[in-house]
C-alpha positions in Angstrom: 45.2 -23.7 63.6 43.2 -23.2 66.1 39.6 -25.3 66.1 37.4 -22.8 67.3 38.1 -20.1 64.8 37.0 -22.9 62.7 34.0 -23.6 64.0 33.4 -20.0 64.5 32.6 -19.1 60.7 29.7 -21.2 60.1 28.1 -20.4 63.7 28.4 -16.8 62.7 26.7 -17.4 58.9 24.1 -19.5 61.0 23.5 -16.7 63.6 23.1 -14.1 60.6 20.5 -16.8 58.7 18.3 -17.3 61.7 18.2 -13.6 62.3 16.9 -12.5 59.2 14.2 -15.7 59.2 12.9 -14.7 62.9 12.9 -11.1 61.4 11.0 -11.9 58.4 7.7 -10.5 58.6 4.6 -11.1 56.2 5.2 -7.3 55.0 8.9 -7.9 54.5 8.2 -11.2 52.3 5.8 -8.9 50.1 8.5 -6.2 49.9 11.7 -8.6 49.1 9.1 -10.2 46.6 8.3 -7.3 45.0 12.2 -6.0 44.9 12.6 -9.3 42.8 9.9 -9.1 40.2 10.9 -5.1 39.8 14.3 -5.2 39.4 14.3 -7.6 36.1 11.8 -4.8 34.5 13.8 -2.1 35.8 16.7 -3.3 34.3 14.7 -4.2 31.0 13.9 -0.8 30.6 16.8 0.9 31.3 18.5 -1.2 29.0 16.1 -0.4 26.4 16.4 3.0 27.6 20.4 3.4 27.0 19.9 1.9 23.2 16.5 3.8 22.3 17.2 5.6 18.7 20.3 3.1 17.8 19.4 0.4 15.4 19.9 -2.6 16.5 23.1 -5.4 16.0 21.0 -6.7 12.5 21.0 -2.5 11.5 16.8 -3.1 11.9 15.6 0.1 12.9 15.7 1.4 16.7 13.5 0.0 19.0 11.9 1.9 21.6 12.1 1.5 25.4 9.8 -1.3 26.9 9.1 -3.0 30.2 8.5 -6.8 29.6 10.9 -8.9 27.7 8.4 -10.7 25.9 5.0 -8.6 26.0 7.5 -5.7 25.1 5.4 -2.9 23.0 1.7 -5.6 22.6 0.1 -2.6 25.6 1.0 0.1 23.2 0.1 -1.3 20.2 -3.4 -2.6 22.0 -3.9 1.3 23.1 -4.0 2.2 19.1 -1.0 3.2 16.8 -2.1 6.7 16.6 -1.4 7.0 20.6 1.6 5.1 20.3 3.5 7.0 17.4 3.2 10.4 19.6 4.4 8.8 22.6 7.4 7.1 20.3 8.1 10.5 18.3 8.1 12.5 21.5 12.1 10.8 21.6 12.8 12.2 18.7 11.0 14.8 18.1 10.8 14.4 14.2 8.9 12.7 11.8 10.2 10.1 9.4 12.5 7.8 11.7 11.4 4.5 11.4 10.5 2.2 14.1 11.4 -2.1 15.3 8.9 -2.9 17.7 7.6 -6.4 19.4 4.2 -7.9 20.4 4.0 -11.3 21.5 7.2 -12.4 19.7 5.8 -10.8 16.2 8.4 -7.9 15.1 6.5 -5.2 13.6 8.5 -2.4 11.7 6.9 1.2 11.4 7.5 2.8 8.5 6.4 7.0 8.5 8.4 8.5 6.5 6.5 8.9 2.4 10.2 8.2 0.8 10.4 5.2 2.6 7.3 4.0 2.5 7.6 4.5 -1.4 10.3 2.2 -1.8 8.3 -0.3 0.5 5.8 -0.2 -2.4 8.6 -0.7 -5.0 10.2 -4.1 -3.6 7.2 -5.9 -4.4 9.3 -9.5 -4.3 10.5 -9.6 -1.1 7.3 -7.2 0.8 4.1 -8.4 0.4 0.5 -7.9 1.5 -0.4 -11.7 0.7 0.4 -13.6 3.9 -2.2 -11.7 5.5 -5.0 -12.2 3.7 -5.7 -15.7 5.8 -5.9 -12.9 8.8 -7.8 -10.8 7.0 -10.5 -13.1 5.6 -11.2 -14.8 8.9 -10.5 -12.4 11.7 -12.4 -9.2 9.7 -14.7 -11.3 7.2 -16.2 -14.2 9.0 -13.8 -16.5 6.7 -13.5 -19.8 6.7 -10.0 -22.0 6.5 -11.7 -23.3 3.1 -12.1 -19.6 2.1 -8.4 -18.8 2.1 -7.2 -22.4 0.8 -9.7 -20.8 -2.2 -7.6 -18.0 -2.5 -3.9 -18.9 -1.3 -2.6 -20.8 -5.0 0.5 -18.8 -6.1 0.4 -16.4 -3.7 4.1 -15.3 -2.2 4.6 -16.2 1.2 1.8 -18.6 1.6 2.6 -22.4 1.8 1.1 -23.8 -1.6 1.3 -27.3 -0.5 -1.5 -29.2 -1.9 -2.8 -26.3 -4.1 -1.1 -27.2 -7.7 -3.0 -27.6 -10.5 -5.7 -25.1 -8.3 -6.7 -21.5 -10.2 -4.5 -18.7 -8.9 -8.1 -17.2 -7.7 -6.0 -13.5 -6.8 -4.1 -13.0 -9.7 -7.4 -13.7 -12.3 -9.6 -11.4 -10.1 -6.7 -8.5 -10.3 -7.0 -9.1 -14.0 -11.1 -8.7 -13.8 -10.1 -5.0 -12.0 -8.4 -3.8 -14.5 -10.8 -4.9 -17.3 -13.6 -3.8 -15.1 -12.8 -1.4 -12.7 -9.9 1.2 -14.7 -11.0 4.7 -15.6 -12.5 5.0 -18.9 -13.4 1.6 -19.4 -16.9 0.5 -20.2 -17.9 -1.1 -17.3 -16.7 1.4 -14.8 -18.6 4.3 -16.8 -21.7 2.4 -16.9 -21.0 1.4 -13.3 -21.3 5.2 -12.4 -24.4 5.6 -14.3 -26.3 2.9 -12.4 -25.4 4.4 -9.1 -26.3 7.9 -10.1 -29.7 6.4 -11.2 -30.2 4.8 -7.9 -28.5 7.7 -5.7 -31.1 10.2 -7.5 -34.3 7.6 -7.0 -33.0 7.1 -2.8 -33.1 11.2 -3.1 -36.2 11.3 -5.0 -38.0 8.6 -2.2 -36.6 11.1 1.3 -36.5 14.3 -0.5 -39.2 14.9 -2.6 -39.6 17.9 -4.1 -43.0 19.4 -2.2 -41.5 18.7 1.2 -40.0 21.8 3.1 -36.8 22.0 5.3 -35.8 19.0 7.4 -33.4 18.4 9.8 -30.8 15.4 9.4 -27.5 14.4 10.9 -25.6 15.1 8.1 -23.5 12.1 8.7 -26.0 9.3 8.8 -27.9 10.9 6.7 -25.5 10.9 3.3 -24.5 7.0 4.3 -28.1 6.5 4.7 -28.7 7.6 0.9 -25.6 6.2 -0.7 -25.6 2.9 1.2 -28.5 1.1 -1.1 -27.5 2.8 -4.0 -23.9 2.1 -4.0 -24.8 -1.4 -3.2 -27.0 -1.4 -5.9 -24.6 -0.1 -8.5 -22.1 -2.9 -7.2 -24.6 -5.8 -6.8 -27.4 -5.4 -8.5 -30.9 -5.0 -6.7 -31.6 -8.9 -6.1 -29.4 -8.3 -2.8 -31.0 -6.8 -0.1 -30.0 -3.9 1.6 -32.6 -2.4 4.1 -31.8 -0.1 6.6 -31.9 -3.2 9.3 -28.8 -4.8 7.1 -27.2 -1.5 7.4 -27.6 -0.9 10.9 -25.7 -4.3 11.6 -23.6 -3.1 8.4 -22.2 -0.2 10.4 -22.1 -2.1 13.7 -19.5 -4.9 12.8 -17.7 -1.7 10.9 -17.4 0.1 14.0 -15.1 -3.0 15.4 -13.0 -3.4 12.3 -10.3 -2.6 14.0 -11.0 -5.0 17.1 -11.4 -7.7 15.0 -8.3 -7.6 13.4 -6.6 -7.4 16.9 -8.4 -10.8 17.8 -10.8 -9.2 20.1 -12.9 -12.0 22.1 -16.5 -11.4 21.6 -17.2 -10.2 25.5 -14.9 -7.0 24.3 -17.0 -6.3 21.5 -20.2 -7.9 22.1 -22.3 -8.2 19.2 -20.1 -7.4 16.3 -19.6 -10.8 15.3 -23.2 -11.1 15.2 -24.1 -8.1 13.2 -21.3 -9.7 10.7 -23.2 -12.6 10.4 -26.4 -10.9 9.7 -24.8 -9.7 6.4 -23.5 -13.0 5.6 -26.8 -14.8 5.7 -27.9 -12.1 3.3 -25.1 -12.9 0.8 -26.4 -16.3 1.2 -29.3 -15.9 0.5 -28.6 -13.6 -2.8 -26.3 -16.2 -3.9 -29.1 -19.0 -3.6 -30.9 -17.3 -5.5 -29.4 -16.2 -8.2 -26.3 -18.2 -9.0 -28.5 -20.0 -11.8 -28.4 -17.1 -13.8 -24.4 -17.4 -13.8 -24.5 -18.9 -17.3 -27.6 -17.3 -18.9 -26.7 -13.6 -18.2 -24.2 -12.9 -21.7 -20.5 -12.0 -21.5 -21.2 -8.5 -23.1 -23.9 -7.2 -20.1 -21.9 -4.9 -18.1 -25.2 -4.7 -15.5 -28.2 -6.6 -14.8 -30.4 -7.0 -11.8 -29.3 -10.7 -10.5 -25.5 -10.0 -9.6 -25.8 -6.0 -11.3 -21.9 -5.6 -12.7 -20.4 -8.1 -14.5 -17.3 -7.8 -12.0 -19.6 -9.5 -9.4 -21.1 -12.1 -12.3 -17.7 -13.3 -12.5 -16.2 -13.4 -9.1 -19.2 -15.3 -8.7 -18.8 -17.9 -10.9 -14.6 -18.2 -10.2 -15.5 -18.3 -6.5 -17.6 -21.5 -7.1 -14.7 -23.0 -9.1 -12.8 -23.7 -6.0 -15.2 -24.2 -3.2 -17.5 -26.5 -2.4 -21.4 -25.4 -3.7 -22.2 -26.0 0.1 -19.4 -24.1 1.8 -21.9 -21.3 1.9 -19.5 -18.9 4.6 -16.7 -19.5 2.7 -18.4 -18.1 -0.5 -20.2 -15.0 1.6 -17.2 -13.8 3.4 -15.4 -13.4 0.2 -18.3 -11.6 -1.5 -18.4 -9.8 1.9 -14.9 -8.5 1.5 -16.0 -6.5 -1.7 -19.4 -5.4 -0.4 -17.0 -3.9 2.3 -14.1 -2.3 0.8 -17.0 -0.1 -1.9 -19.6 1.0 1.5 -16.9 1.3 4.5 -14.4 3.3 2.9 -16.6 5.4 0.1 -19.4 6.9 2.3 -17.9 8.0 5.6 -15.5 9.9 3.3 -18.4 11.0 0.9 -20.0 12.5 4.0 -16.8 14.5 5.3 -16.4 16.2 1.9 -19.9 17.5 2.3 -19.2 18.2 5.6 -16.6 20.7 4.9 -17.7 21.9 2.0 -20.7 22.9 4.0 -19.2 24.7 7.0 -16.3 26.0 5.4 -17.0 29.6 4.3 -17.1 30.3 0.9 -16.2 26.8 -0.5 -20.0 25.7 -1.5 -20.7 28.4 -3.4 -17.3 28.0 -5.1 -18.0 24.5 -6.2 -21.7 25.1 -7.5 -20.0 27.4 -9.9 -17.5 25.8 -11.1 -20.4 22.5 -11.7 -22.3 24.5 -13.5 -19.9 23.7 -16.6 -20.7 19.9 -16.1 -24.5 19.7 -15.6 -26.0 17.3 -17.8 -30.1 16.3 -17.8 -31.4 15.0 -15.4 -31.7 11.2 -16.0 -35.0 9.4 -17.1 -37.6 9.8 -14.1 -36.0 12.0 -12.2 -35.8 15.7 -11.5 -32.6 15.9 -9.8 -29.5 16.8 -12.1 -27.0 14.8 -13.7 -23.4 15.5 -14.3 -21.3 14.2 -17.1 -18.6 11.8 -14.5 -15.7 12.4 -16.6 -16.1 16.1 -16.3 -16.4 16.2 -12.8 -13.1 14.2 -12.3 -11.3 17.2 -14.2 -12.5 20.2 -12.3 -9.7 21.7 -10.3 -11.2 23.2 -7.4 -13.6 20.1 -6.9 -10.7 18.0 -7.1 -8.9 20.2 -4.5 -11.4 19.7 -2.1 -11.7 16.1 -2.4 -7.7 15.9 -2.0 -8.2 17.9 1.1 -11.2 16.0 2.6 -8.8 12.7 1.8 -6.2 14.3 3.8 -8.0 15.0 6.8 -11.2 12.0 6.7 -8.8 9.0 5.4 -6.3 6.9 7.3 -4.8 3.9 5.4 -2.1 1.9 6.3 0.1 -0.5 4.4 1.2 -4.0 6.3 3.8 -6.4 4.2 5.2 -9.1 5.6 8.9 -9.7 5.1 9.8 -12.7 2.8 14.1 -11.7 2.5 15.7 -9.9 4.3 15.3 -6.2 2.6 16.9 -2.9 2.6 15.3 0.5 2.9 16.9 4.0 3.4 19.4 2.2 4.9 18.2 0.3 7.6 17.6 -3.8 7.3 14.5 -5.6 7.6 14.6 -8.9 8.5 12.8 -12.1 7.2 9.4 -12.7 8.9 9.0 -9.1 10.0 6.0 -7.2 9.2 5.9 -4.0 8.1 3.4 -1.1 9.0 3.4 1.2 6.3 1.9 4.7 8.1 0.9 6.7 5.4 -1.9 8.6 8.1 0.9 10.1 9.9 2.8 11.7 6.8 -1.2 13.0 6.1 -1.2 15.4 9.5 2.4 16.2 9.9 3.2 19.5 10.4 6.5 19.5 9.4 5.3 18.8 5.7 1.6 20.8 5.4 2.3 23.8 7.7 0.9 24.9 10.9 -2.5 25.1 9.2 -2.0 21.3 8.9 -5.5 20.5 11.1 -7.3 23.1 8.9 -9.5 22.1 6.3 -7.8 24.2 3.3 -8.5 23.0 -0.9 -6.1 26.0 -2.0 -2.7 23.9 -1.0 -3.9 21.7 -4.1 -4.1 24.7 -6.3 -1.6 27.5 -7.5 -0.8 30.4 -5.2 -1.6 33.7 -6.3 1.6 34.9 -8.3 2.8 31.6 -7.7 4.9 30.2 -10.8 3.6 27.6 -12.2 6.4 25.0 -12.5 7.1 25.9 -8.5 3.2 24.9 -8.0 3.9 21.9 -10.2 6.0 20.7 -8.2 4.9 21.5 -4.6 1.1 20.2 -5.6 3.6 17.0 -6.5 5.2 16.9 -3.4 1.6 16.9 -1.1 0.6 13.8 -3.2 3.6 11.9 -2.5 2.7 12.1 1.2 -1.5 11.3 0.4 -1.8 7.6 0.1 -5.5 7.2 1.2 -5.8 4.0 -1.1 -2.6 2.3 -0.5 0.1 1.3 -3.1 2.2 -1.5 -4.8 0.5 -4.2 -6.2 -2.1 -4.2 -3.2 -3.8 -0.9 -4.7 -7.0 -0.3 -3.7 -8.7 -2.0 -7.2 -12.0 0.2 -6.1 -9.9 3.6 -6.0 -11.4 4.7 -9.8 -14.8 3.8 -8.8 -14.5 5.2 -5.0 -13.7 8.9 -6.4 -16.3 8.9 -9.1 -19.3 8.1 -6.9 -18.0 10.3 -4.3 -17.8 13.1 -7.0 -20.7 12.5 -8.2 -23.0 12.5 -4.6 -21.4 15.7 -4.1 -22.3 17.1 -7.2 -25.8 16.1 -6.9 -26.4 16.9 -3.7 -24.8 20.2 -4.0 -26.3 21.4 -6.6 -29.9 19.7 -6.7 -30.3 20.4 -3.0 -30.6 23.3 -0.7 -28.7 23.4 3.0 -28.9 25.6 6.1 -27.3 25.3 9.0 -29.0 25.1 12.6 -28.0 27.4 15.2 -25.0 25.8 17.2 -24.3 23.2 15.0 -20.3 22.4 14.1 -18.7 19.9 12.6 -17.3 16.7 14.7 -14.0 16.1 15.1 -12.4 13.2 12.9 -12.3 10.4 15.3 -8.6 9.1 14.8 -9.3 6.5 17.0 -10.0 4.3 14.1 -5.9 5.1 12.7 -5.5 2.4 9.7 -9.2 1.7 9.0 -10.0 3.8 5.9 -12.8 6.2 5.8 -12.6 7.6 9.3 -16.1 8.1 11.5 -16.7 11.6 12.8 -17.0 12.0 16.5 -20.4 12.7 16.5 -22.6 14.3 13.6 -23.6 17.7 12.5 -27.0 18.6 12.6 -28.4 20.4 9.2 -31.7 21.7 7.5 -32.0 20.4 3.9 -35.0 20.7 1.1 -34.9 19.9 -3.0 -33.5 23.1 -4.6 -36.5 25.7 -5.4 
């Protein structure tokens, strides 16, 4: 063969080489770079494109297109879930279909539909709430390492390494709620009556009855009332709670959800802060009264040191399995009940007056119907009482608070996945979490009707000429799709109590006050921003006029 075809080969490949180095240029170099880093995302989400609403090779639910193989879905998720489900559902156009996605590695399922979700509650073994509560305590409480050992024995999920022998701290407090905290028990009645009392004696101190029309923002206004007197009827009135400790109350609230994202504090500056403002004051109470622990008798239900005997008792578990110094560890715990009765209770206090208020014709509907419950007013005050158990039986009250749940509530349900579990036949895998979004199944059109944004109590009632079974059963169906206070063994434990004080604020404030509206005012929008957190903020406030009732 002949030797210079031979040698022609690698002169030409060395000709071609040197040609494209002398024609590199700075600008090509940033093109063919960014050509490089491109195509891998391109070809992620195409990928992820082609298999969007299949599930996947394990039968997990579908998950939806994404750019980066590891970040995956963490920029949507960060946006809020509420932004992410439309943009999600807008691939399927229909509510219901559940969800795999990723952030950071963690696999999140998303569970919308009310059947599904359901069953999530019912396979309590293998789904459950308790792995989180380390995240919980410490990212959203100020908690302490020490704080969750406290409250980790014989939980599922949670390594109990080194915790035998210890109290199972959860499972005696669940058994406190019940004794303390079910409908038409002692305690919870007489837990009511207290924060009536103290509801009618903040009213009595900003609305006496010689003063003429004010103007509030209806909003801060009603948490400004209930927030002592709740407090009150929880704690007892050794604890402190000025309107400086609510200020910084409502502050860290307002970055809840921040906080359980991990948030560093230059995001949210001075929420962790304004936490920790509140935590010095559960010190402090705690200093001072934990020597009463053993002199205060089993039977009291309320006294002033630690006012129900729910918080005498946590109390004195609490310092069963923490050191007397670990003073965080104690206050974040107590912190986590101060929270769950104030965050949730008021804001959605406040949107039922809200709507009752600027919703034509509902007011005057519910100050009839209370009539039939008005009770005398209660020693030193002129405001008027209402016998509790009464109120929680009227129909057309009860509709509107369903309603005002509806619309002013978003809760969400998170397991984590011990076994692998089967719902509606799709597989979730071990180590998953799941999101249970009962919020979405709240605003869906497909199941409430195109008056779904509509504040509306009559879908809670009978229709005119409607039969009764068929109401029956479609009043039935709305409830399966309200979860505002969870489900499973994770229940809200505060639910009874929630309702009755809500009831009764309404009822007093209803009836024993007077409201006008100022020119131009309207109600705020709910501000869904906060999807998952509970009792949702409005977006903005309402101004109002308000005296005593003449």
């Amino acid at each position: 063969m002949n030797s210079s075809i031979l040698n022609a080969a690698p002169d030409a490949a060395t000709s071609l080489l040197g040609s494209l180095v002398n024609n590199l240029t700075p600008v090509n170099i940033a093109l063919y770079a960014l050509l490089a880093a491109l195509l891998p995302l391109v070809y992620t989400f195409t990928v992820s494109t082609l298999n969007d609403g299949k599930p996947t090779k394990d039968g997990e639910p579908p998950v939806p297109p994404y750019w980066l193989p590891f970040v995956r879905h963490a920029f949507d998720l960060a946006a809020g879930e509420e932004k992410m489900l439309e943009k999600y559902r807008k691939v399927d156009g229909k509510p219901g279909l559940p969800r795999t996605i990723y952030a950071f590695g963690q696999k999140i399922y998303l569970l919308t539909d009310p059947a599904a979700i359901s069953l999530m509650y019912r396979k309590s073994k293998t789904l459950v709430f308790d792995p989180l509560i380390e995240h919980a305590l410490i990212q959203m409480f100020g908690g302490t390492p020490s704080a969750f050992r406290a409250l980790a024995p014989g939980l599922p999920g949670v390594d109990q390494t080194g915790l035998e022998e210890k109290p199972e701290w959860c499972k005696l407090v669940h058994g406190m709620y019940l004794r303390e905290l079910n409908p038409k028990t002692p305690s919870l009645d007489n837990m009511t009556r207290i924060f009536v009392r103290e509801l009618n004696n903040e009213l009595e101190k900003h609305m006496p009855l010689e003063k003429d029309f004010v103007e509030v923002d209806l909003f801060t206004w009603v948490k400004k009332i209930m927030f002592p007197a709740s407090g009150r009827a929880l704690y007892g009135t050794k604890l402190r709670l000025t309107d400086e400790l609510a200020k910084n109350f409502w502050f860290w609230d307002s970055a809840f959800l921040q906080l359980f994202k991990m948030y560093p504090d230059f995001m949210i500056p001075g929420v962790r802060a304004a936490r920790q403002v509140v935590i010095d004051e559960l010190i402090r109470w705690r200093m001072e009264v934990k020597d009463m622990r053993d002199k205060v008798p089993d039977d009291v239900l309320w006294e002033e040191n630690f006012g129900t005997r729910l918080v005498k008792e946590r109390v004195k578990l609490t310092e069963q399995v923490l050191d007397e110094d670990d003073h965080q560890a104690h206050a974040s715990i107590h912190l986590s009940l101060l929270w769950g009765l104030e965050a949730n209770a008021l804001p959605t206090a406040s949107w039922l007056m809200g709507f009752a208020l600027t919703t034509p014709g509902v007011l005057e509907r519910m100050r009839e119907e209370l009539k039939t419950c008005k009770e005398a007013p209660t020693p030193g005050s002129s405001l008027p009482a209402f016998d509790v158990e009464k109120l929680s039986k009227l129909p057309y009250l009860n509709a509107v608070w369903q309603e005002t749940l509806r619309l002013g509530t978003s809760s969400m349900s998170p397991r984590m996945v011990l076994e692998d579990t089967e719902i509606n036949g799709y597989m979730f895998k071990k180590g998953g979490m799941i999101q249970g979004l009962n919020p979405l199944a709240q605003i869906e059109e497909a199941y409430w009707g195109k008056d779904v944004n509509n504040f509306n109590p009559d879908r809670w009632l009978p229709y005119p000429d409607e039969d009764a079974a068929a109401a029956a059963r479609r009043i039935r169906e709305h409830q399966a799709k309200l979860r505002p206070f969870g489900g499973g063994l994770s229940i809200c434990p505060g639910r009874h109590f929630a309702s009755q004080e809500i009831l009764a604020t309404v009822a007093v404030m209803t009836v024993g006050l007077e409201w006008e509206t100022v020119e131009g005012s309207r109600l705020p929008e709910v501000n869904r921003a906060y999807f998952g957190a509970g009792g949702l903020p409005p977006k903005g406030d309402i101004r109002l006029r308000v005296r005593r009732a003449q």
